[in-house]
MARBA-3410 file (N, C-alpha, C, O; in Angstrom, 1 decimal):
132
21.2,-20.8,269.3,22.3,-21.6,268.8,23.6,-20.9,268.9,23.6,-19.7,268.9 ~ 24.9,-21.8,269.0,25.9,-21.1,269.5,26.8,-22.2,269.0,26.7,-23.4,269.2 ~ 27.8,-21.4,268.2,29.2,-22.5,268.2,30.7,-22.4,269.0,31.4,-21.5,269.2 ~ 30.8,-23.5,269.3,32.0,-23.4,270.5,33.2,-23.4,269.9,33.5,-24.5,269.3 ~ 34.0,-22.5,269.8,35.4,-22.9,269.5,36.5,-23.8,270.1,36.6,-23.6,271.3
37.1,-24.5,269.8,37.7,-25.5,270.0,38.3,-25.8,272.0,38.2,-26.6,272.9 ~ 38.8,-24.2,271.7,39.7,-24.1,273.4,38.4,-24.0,274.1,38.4,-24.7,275.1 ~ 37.5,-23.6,273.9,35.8,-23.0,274.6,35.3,-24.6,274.8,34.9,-25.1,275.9 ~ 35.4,-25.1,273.9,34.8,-27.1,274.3,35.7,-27.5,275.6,35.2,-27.9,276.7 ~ 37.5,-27.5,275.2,37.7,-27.9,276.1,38.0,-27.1,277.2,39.0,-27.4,277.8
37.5,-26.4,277.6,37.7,-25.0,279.0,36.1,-25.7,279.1,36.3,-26.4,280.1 ~ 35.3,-25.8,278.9,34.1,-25.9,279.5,33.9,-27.5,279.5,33.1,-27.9,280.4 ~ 34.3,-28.3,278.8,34.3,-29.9,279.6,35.3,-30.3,280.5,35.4,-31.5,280.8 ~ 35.9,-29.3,280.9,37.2,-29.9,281.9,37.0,-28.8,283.0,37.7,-29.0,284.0 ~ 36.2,-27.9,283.1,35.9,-27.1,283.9,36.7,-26.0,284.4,36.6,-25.6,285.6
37.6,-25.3,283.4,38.4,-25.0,283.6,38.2,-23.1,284.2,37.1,-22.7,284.1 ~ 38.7,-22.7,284.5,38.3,-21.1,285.4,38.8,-20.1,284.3,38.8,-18.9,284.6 ~ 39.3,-20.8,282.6,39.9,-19.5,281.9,38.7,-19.7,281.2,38.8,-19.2,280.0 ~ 37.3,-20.2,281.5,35.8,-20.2,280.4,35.7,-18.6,281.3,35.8,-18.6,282.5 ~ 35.5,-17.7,280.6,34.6,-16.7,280.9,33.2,-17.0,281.3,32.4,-17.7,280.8
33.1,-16.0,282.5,31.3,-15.8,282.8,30.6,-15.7,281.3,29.8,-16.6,281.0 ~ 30.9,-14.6,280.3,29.8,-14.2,279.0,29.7,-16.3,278.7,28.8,-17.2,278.6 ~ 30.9,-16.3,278.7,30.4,-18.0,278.0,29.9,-18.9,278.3,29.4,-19.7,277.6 ~ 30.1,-18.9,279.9,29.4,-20.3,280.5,28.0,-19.9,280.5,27.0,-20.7,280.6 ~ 27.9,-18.3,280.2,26.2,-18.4,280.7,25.5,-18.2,279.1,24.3,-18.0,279.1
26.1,-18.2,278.0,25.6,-18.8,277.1,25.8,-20.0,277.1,24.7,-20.6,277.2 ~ 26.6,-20.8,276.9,26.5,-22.3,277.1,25.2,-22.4,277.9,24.1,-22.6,277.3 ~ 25.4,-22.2,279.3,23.9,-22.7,280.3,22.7,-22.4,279.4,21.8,-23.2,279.2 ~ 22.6,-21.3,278.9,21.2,-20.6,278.5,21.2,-21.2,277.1,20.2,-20.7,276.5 ~ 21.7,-22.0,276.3,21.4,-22.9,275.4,20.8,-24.6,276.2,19.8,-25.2,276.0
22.0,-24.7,276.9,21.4,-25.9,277.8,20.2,-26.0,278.5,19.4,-27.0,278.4 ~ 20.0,-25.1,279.0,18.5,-24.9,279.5,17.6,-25.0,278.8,16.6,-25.8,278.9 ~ 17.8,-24.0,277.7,16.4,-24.0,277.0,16.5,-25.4,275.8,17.1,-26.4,276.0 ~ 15.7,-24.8,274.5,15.4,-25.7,273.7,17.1,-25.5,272.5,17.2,-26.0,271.4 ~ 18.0,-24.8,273.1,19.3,-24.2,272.3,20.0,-25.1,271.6,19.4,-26.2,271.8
20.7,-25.3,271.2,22.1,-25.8,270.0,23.5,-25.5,270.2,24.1,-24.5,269.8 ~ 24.0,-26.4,270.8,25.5,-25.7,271.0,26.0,-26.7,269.9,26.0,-27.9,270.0 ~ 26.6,-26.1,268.7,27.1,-26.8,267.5,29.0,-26.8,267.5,29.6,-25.7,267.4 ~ 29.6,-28.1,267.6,31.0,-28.4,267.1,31.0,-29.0,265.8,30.4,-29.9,265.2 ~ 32.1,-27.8,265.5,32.9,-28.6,264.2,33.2,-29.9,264.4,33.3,-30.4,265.6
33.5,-30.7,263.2,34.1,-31.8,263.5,35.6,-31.5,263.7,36.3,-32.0,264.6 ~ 36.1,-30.5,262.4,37.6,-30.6,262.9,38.1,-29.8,264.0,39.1,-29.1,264.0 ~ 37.1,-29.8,265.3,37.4,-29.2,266.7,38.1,-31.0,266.8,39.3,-30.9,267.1 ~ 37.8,-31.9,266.7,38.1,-33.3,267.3,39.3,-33.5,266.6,40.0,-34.4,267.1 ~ 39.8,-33.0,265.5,40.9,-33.1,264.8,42.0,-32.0,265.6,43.2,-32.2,265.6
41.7,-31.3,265.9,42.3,-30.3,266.5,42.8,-31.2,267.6,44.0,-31.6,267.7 ~ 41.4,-31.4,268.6,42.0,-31.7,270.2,43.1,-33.2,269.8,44.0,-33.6,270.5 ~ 42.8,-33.9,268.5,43.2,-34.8,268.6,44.9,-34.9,268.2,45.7,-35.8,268.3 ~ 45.1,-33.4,267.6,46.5,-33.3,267.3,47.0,-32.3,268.2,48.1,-31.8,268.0 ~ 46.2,-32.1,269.2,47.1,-31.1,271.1,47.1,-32.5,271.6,48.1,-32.7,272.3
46.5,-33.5,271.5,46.7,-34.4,272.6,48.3,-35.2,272.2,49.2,-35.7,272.9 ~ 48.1,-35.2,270.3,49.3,-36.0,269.9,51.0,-35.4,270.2,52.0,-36.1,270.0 ~ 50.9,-34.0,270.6,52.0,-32.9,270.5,52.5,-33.0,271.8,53.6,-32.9,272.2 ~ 50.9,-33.2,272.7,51.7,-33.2,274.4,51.0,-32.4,275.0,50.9,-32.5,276.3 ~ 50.3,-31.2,274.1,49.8,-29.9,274.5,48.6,-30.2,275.3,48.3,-29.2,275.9
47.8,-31.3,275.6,46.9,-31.2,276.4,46.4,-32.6,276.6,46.2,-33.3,275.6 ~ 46.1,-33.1,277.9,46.0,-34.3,278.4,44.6,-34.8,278.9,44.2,-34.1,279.9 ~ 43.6,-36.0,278.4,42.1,-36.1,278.7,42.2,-37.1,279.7,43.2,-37.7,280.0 ~ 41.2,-37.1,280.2,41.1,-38.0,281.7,40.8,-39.1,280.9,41.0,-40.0,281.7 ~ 40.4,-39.7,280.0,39.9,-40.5,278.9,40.4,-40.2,278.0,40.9,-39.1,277.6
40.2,-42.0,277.4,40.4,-42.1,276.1,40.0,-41.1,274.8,38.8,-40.8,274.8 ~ 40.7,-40.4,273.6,40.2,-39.5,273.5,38.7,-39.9,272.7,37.7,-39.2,273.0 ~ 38.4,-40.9,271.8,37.3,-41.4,271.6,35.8,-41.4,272.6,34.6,-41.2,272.4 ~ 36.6,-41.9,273.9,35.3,-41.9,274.7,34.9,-40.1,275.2,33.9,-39.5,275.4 ~ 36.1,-39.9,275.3,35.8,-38.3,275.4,34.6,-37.5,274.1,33.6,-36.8,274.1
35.3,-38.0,273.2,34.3,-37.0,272.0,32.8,-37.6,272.1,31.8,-36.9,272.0 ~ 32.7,-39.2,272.4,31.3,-39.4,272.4,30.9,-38.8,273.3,30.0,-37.9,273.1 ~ 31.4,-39.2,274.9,30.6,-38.2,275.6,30.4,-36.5,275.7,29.6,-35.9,276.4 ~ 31.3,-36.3,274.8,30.4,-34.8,274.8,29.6,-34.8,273.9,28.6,-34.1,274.0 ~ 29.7,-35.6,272.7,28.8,-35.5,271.5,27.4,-36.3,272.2,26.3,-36.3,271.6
27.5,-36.8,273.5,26.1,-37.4,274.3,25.0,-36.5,275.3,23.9,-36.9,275.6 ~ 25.7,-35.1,275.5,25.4,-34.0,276.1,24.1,-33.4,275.5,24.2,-32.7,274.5 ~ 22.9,-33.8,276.2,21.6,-32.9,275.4,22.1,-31.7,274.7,23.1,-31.2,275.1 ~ 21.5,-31.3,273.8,21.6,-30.0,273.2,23.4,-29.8,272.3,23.8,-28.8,271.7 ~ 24.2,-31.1,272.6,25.2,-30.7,271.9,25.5,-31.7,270.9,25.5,-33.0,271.1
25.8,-30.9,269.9,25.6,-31.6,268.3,27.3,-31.4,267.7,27.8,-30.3,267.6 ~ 27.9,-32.4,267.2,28.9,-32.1,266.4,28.3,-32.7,264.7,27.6,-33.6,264.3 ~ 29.3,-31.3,264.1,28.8,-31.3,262.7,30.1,-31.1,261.7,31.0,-30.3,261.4 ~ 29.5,-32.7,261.2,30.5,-32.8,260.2,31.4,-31.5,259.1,31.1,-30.4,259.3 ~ 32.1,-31.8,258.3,32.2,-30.5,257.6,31.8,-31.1,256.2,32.4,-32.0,255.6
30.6,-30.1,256.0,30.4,-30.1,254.4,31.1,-29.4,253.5,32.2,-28.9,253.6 ~ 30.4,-29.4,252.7,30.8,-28.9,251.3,30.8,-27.8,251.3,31.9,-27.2,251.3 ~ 29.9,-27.2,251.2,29.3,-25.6,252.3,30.4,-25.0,252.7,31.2,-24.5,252.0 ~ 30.7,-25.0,254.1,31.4,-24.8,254.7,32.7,-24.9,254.6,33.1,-23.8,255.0 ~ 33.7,-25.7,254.1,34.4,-26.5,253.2,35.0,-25.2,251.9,36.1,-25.1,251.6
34.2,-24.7,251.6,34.0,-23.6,250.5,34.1,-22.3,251.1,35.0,-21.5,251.2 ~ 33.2,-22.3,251.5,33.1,-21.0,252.5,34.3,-20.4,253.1,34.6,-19.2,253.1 ~ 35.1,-21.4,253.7,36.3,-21.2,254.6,37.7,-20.7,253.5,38.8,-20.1,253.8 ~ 37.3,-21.3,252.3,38.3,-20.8,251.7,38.0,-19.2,250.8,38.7,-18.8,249.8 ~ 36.9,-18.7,251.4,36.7,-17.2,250.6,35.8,-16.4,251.5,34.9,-15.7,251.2
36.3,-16.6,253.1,35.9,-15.9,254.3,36.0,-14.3,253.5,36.8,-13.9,252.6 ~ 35.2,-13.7,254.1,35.1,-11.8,253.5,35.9,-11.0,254.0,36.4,-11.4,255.1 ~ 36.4,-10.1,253.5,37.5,-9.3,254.4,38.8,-9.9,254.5,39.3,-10.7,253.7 ~ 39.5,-9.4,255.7,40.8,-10.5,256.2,40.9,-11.7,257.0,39.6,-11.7,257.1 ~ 41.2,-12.5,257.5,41.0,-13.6,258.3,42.3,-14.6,257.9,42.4,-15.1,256.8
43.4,-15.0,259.1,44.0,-15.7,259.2,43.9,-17.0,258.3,42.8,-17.3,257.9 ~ 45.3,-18.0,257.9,45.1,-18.8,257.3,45.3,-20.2,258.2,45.6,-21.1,257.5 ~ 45.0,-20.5,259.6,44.6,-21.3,260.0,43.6,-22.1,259.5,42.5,-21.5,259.7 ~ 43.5,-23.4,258.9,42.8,-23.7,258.0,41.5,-24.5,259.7,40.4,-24.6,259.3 ~ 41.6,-24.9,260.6,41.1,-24.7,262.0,39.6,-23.9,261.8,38.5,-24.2,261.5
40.5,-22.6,262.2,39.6,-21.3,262.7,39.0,-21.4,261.4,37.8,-21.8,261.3 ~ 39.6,-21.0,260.2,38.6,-20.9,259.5,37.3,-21.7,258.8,36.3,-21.3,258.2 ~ 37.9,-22.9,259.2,36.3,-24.5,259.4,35.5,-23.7,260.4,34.5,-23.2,260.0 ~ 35.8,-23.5,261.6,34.7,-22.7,262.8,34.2,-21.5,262.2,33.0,-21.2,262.1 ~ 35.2,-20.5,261.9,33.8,-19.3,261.3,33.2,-19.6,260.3,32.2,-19.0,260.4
33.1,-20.3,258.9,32.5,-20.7,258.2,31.5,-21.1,258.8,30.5,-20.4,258.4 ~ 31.4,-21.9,259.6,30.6,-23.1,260.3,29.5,-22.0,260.9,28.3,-22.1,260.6 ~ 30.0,-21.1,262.0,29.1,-20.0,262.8,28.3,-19.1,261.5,27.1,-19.1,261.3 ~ 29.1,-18.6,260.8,28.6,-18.0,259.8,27.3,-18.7,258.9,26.3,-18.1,258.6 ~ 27.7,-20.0,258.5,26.9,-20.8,257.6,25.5,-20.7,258.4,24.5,-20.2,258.0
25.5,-21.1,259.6,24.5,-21.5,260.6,23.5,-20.2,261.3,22.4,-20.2,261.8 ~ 24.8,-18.9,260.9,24.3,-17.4,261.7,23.8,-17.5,263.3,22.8,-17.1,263.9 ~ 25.0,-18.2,263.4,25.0,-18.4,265.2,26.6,-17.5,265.5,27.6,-17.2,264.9 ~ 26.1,-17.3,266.9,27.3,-16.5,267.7,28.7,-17.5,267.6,28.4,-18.7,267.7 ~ 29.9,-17.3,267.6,30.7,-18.1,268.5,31.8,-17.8,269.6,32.6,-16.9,269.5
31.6,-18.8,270.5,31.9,-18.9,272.0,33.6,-18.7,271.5,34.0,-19.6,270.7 ~ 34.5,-17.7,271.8,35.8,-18.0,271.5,36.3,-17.0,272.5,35.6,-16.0,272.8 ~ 37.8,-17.2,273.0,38.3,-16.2,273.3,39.8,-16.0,272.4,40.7,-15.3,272.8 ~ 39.8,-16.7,271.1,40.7,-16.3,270.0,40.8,-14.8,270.0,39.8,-14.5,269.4 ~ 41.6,-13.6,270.4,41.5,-12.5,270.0,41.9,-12.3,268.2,41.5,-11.2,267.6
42.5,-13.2,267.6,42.6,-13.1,266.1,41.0,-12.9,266.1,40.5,-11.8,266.3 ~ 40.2,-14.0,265.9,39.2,-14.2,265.9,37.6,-12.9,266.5,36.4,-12.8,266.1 ~ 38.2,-12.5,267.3,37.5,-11.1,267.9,37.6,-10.2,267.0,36.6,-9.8,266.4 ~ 38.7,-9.7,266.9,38.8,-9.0,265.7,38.2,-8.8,264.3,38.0,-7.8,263.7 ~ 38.1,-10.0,264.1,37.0,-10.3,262.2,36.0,-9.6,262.8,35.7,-9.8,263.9
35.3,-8.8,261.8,34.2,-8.5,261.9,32.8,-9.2,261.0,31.6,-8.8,260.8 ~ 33.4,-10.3,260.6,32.3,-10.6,260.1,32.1,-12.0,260.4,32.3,-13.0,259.7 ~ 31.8,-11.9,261.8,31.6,-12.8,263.0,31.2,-12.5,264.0,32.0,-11.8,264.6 ~ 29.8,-12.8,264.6,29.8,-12.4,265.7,30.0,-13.2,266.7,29.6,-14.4,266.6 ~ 31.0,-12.7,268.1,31.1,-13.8,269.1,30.8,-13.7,270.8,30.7,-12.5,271.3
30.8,-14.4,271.4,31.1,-14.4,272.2,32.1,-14.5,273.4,32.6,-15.5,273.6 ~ 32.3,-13.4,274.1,32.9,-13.9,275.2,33.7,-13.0,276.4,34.3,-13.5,277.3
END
């Protein structure tokens, strides 16, 4: 199981050449097997306020966009609980106050899955493991 950081969803549904080899071939090697590639929900709040700013443009509607990735065997978007929700506000150590990033490491953490990022903030926390 593996969670995708926001830019990691949209670099690998748009096919883009800035997805790192380490990530695409965890992505595949979840796809393949019986794996879990888990999104936040507020990744869709995210893409949905780059698309409102200008910052990035979907070939689709962005609605039809999130179902079809949320249609993708093996990929699950997950709400944000309560859990998580909590968690993000008493991450260990240091960690930026992007209230974003810190729904996704909660989320990897809650779950104790890797996540797919190439956030260098995010590289840095050590109390996350990631990929990429």
């Amino acid at each position: 199981m593996i969670v995708l950081d926001t830019h990691v969803l949209v670099w690998w549904v748009n096919g883009d050449a800035r997805l790192s080899q380490a990530a695409q071939s965890a992505i595949e090697a979840e796809l393949a097997g019986s794996g879990r590639i888990l999104l936040s929900a507020i990744s869709a709040w995210e893409i949905a306020m780059l698309i409102e700013s200008g910052r990035i443009a979907l070939a689709m509607d962005l609605d039809e966009w999130l179902n079809a990735v949320g249609s993708i065997a093996g990929v699950e978007w997950v709400p944000i609980n309560v859990q998580v929700a909590r968690q993000s506000t008493g991450l260990p150590g240091s960690f930026h106050k992007g209230p974003a990033d810190r729904m996704i490491v909660a989320l990897a953490r809650e779950q104790n899955a890797a996540l797919v990022t190439a956030d260098e903030k995010i590289q840095q926390y050590s109390h996350v493991r990631w990929i990429w």
